[in-house]
N, C-alpha and C positions, 0 to 999 in steps of 0.2 A: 596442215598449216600450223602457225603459231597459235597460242593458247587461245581460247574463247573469251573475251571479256564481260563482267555483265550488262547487264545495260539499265536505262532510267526506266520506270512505264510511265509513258504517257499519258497525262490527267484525263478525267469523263471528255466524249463528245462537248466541241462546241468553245473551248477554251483554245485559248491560242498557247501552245505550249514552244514551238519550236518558236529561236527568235529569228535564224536566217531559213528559208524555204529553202529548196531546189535550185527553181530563177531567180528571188534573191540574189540581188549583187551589193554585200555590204561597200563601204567604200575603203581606198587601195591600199591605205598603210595599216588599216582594219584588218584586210584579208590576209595580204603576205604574214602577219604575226599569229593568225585566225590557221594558215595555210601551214606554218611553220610545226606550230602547237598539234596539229593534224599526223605531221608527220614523225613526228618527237616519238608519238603513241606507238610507231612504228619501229622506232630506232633500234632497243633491243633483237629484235626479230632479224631485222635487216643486217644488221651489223655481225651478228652471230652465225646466220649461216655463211658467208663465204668465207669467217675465219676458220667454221667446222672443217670446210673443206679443202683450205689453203693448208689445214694441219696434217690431216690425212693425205694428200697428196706431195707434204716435204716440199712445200715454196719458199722460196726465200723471203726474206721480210720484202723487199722492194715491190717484188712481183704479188705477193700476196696487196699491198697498197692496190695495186692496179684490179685486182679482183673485188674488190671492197667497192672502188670507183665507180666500175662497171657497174656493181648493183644496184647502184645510186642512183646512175645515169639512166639505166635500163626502166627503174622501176617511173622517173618522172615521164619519163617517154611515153611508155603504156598503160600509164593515170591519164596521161591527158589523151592518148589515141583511144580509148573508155569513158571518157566522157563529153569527148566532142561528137566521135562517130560509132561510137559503140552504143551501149545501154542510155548513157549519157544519167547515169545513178551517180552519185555522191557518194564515191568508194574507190579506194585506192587498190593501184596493181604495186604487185611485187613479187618478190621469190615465196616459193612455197618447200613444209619439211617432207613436203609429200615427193618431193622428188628426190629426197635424200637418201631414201634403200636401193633405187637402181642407180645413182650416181655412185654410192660405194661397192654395187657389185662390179663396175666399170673399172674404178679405183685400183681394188684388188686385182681383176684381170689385167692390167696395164703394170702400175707403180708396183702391184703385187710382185710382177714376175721380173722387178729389176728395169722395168720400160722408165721413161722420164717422165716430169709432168706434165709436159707438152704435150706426148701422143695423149696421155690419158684426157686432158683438155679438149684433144681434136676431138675423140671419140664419146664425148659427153655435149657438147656442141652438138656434134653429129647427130647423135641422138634427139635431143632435142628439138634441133632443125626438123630431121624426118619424120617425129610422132608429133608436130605440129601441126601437119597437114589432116591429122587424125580428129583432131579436137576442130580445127578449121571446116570440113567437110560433116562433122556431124553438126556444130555448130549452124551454120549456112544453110544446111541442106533439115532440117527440123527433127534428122533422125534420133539427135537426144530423146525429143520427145516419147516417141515410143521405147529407146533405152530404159530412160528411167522408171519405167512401170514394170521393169523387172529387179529393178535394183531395189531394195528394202534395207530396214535396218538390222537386220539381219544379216545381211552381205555387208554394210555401210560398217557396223560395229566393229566387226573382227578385223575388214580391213583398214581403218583406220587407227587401231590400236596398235597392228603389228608396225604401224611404220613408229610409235614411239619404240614399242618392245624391242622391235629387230634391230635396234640401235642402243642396245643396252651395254656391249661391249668398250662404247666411246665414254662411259660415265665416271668410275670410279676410277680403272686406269690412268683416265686422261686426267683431273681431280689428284690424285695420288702423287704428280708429280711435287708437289708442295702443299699437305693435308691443312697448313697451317692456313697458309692463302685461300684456301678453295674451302677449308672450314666454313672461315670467317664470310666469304664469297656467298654460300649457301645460306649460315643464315641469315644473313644479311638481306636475302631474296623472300626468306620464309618470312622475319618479320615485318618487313615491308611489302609483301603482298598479301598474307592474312594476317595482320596484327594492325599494324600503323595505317593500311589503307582503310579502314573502317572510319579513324576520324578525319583522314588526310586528305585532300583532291589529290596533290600533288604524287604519293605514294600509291592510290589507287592507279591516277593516270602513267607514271613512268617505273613500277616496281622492276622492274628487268634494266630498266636504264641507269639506275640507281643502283644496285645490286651488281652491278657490271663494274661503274663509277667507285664504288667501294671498296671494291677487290680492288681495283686498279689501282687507286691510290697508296692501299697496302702496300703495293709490288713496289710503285713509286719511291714511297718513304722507306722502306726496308732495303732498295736497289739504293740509292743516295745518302745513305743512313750506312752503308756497308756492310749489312747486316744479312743481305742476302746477297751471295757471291755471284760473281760472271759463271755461267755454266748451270746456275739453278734454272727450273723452268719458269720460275714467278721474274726470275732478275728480267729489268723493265731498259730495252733498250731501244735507244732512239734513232740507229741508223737509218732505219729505211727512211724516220722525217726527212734527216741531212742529206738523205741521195737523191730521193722523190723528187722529180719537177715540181712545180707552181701548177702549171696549164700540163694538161695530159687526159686530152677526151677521151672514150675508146672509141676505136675505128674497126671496122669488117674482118672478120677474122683474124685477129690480131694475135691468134696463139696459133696462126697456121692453120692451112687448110683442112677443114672437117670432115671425119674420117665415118663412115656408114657402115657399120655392123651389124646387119638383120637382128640379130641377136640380143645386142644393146636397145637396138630402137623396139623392139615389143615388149624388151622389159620397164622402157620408158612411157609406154603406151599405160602400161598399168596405173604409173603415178598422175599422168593425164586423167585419165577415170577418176581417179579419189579428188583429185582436186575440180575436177566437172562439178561434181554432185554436190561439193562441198561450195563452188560457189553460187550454185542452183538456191539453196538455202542462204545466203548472203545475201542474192538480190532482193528476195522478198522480206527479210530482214533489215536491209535496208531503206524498203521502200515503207515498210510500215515504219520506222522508226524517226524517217523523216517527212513522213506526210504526202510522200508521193503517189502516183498511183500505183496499183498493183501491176505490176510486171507481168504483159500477155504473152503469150506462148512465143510471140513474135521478137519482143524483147529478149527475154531467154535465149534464143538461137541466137539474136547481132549480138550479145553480151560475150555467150559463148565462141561465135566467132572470130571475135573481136580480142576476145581474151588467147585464142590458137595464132590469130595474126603476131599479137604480143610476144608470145613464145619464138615465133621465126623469127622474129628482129632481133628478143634479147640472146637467141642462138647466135644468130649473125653476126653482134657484138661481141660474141664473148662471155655473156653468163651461164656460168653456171648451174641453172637452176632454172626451171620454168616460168613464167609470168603468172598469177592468178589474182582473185580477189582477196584481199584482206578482211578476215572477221575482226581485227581488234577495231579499226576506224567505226564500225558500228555502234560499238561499246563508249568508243568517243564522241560520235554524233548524242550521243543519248544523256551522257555527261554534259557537254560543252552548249548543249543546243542548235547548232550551225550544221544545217547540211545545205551551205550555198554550191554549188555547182562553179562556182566562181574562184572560189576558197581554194578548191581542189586542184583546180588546174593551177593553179598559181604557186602551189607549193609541189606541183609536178613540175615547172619550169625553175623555181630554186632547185630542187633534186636534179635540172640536167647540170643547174650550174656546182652544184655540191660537185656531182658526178666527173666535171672536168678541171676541177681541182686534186689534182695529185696528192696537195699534201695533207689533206681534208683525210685521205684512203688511208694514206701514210700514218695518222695517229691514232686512226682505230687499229691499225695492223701493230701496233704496239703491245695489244693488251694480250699477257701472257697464258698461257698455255692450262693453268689450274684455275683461273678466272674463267676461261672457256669450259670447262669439265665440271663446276661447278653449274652451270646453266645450261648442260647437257644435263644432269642426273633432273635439275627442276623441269625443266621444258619439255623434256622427252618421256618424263612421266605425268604432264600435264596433257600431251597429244595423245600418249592411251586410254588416261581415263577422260578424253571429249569423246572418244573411240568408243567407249562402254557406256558412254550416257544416252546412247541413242538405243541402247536396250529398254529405254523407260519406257517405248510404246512396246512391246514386244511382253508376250505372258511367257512370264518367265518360271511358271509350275505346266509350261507343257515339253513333256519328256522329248516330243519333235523337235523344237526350238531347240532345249539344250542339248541334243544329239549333236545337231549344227554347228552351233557356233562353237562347242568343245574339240568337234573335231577340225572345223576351221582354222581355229587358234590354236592347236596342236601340231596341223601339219604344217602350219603358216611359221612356227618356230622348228619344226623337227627338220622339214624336207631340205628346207636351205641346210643346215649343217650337212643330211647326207651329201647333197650336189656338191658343196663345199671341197666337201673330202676323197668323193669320187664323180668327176667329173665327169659328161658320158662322152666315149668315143667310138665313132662309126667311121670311118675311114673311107667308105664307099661316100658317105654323104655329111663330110664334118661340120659341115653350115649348119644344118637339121641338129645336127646334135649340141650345137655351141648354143644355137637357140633353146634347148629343152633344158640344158647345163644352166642357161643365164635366166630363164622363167623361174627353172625351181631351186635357184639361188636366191630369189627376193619375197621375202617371206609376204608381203602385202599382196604379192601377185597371186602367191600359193594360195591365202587364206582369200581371198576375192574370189578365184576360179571357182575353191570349191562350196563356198557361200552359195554361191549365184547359181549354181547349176543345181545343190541339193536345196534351197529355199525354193526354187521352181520347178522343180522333178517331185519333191517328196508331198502329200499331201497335205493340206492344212488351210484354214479358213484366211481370209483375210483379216478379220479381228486377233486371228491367235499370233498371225503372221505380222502383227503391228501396221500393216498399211495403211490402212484407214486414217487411221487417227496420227500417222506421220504426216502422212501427205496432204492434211484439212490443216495439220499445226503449219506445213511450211509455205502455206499461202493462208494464212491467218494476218 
């Protein structure tokens, strides 16, 4: 998911620190600006990936507006389906970049080979849709619960880092198209998330939205200034506003009927996992941070669940990208002090209404192409080192350990490149083989498998193995 935020700590027992609880229900023109400010924290994140992915897949400005929309719409939808009948925590859904390595092995195998962006659409949809039921049924059914007692940071580390790493190809390329723009872009990000956010609220709270906002106006005054010509990739153009409807919800399928690839849906299976575990740690995070109770085993599975229901509906519509929970709303809870339950949902019902405004999609699909690439090299190397922080439980002078995770993170970058280039083909049985082609095509899957099987096969204590002391921090 998107970068980790930090958070406030809460004063000794016995102080009243937070000013809205849970049940808290401040009052209504309170909230929606309370709900707004909520979701602001989010915007960067939000807004970013479906233009990653409108880029790579070669959409038109129009269509790409309508991508944007959807994750809009998606995400207020499945904020409020989480906290009315889910976990019912004070934590926002939305797209995650944990699903960004098997959506661009999809990319490739489709747009790759000359296909449009539509079938690649159906078949990321598809995906989606059928590794829903994955996360839905472990959810429901408690069998997380015993999953995660094999999963360690160990396993957690490598593969969470490969999903920034494996995406290193989209940075200075994409960036490149205009160094001047995507310069400025950069540091623009850098001093307003470690420099100016130390005395700023406003700088801590939106560094990515600002930094966006920045570039963007460069492209602006340099496109209208004629100083950057039609045909540059920073030049800032406004058709898609002028064609965009007003009113344009998404509706059921609306890029054509979704297409089931055995192959795609277990490598989408992978990014469901990262983002399981990653919101397993969110709930309890959020519940200490806003005074709630601790999250029982019981919790955990409707969150989970609830969170895989999420996934099938924002398939259903049309995103691109799975549903999960957001860590930065954390970091804002902690900030802001408000974790009403109230709040939340009420800026998931502005988000349907963002969502079905066309032209709302339409201005963010504006923002150019080296504005994007500059916040791909920041973001995508802030997701691998949250990826490597989770080595802090793990002893890191036992030659076990670093066996693992070197050779994790090695084949997790090597093996995609070989599948890349040789793809496998069985001819008796090419399903079998598209599948083992598209597994050890995504490096997060590569470096997960083989985490998970040599931290549990090879021996080693549980102190050496960090579990201990993960699993007492993530329900602290």
């Amino acid at each position: 998911m998107a970068k980790k935020m930090e958070t406030a700590i809460p004063p000794a027992k016995g102080k009243r620190w937070i000013v809205y609880t849970v049940d808290d229900k401040p009052p209504l023109l309170e909230s929606i600006f309370l709900g707004i400010q909520q979701y602001l924290t989010m915007f960067g994140a939000t807004v970013l990936i479906p233009i990653i992915i409108a880029g790579e897949l070669g959409m038109p400005g129009t269509e790409t507006a309508i991508l944007i929309s959807t994750i809009f719409f998606c995400m207020g939808l499945t904020t409020l389906l989480q906290t009315t009948v889910g976990n019912k925590l004070p934590i926002i859904q939305g797209g995650s970049f944990s699903f960004l390595p098997p959506v661009f092995v999809i990319i490739g195998a489709t747009v790759g080979q000359g296909m449009g962006y539509e079938i690649a659409l159906q078949e990321i949809v598809g995906a989606i849709i059928a590794a829903s039921f994955f996360e839905i049924i472990l959810g429901y059914s408690g069998l997380i619960g015993k999953i995660r007692k094999l999963i360690g940071p160990i396993t957690i580390a490598p593969t969470i880092t490969l999903i920034g790493l494996s995406l290193f190809g989209l940075g200075a390329p994409t960036a490149g198209g205009n160094w001047y723009v995507a310069g400025i872009t950069l540091l623009a990000l850098i001093l307003y998330s470690q420099f100016f956010s130390i005395k700023s609220r406003a700088f801590l709270l939106f560094p990515v939205l600002l930094a966006i906002f920045t570039g963007w106006m460069v492209c602006a005054i340099g496109t209208f200034a004629g100083i950057i010509p039609p045909g540059d990739p920073a030049y800032l153009s406004l058709e898609a506003v002028r064609t965009s409807p007003w009113i344009r919800p998404p509706y059921p399928f609306q890029w054509g009927m979704p297409r089931f690839t055995v192959a795609f849906i277990l490598g989408m299976i992978a990014a469901y996992v990262a983002s399981m575990i990653e919101s397993i740690g969110d709930y309890y995070a959020v519940s200490k941070m806003s005074e709630a109770p601790v999250p029982t085993e019981k919790t955990i599975n409707r969150g989970l669940g609830t969170e895989g229901i999420g996934c099938l509906i924002t398939g259903i519509l049309g995103g691109p990208v799975g549903s999960t929970s957001y860590s930065e709303n954390i970091g804002a809870i902690g900030l802001t002090r408000v974790a009403s339950r109230q709040v939340f949902q009420i800026g998931g019902i502005l988000m349907l209404v963002f969502g079905s405004i066309g032209k709302i999609g339409a201005i963010f699909a504006t923002i150019p192409s080296p504005v994007v690439g500059a916040m791909y090299i920041g973001l995508f190397g802030m997701i691998a080192a949250v990826g490597l922080s989770n080595l802090q439980y793990v002893d890191l002078n036992s030659s076990r350990n670093l066996f693992i995770l070197g050779f994790a993170l090695f084949m997790g970058l090597s093996l995609p490149a070989y599948f890349q280039a040789n793809p496998v083909i069985w001819t008796t049985a090419q399903w079998f083989a598209d599948i083992i082609t598209t597994i050890g095509s995504t490096g997060m899957a590569v470096s997960g498998i083989f985490a998970i099987i040599l931290d549990n096969t090879v021996p080693g204590t549980i102190e050496e193995r960090g579990l201990k002391q993960w699993l007492e921090t993530s329900k602290s």
